[in-house]
C-alpha positions, 0 to 999 in steps of 0.5 A: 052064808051072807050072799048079798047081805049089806050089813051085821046082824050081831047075831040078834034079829032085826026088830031087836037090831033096829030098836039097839041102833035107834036107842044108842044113836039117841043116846050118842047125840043125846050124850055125844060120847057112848061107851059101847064094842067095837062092831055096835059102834061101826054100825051106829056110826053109819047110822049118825053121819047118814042122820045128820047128812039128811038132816043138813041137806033137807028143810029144817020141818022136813029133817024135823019129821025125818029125825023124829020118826028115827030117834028115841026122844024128841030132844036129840032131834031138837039138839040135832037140829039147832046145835050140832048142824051149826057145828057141822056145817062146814063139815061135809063128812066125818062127824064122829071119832071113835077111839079104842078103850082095851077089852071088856073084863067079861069077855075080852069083847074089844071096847070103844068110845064113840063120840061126835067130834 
């Protein structure tokens, strides 16, 4: 039973769900789009509004050292902090869309595209 249980474990355990999200939250605002299911997406884009909301609200070294000790590579945080905040600044939330593609082939595992808008 879930009781009390915040967020989905993708049936994986959570060193292997933490290093999943870091790496595709890397890869969406390396990239700005990811192709990936429908369940990954819900849960890294919770993870990318709450990265760039912090990052918008802190002092650029402070949201410097925050971003660095979450994201993969040190140029997501460069690109977060100098071109997506400018983009984002008038924006108080919403920062990614993600649109559905159909089924994966394999499994039928429904399919998306997450992406910043």
């Amino acid at each position: 039973m879930r009781h009390r249980q915040k967020t989905k474990r993708l049936n994986r355990n959570r060193a292997h769900l933490d290093a999943m999200l870091r790496n595709m939250v890397t890869s969406i605002i390396l990239y700005e789009k990811v192709k990936t299911t429908k369940s990954k997406a819900e849960l890294a884009k919770s993870v990318v509004e709450k990265l760039i909301t912090k990052a918008k609200k802190q002092p650029l070294p402070v949201a410097m050292r925050t971003l660095n000790g979450y994201l993969m590579d040190e140029n997501a945080s460069k690109k977060l902090t100098r071109e997506l905040l400018e983009r984002y600044k008038d924006r108080q939330s919403g920062y990614l869309r993600v649109t559905p593609l159909g089924f994966r082939a394999g499994d039928s595992a429904p399919m998306v595209q997450i992406e910043l808008v």
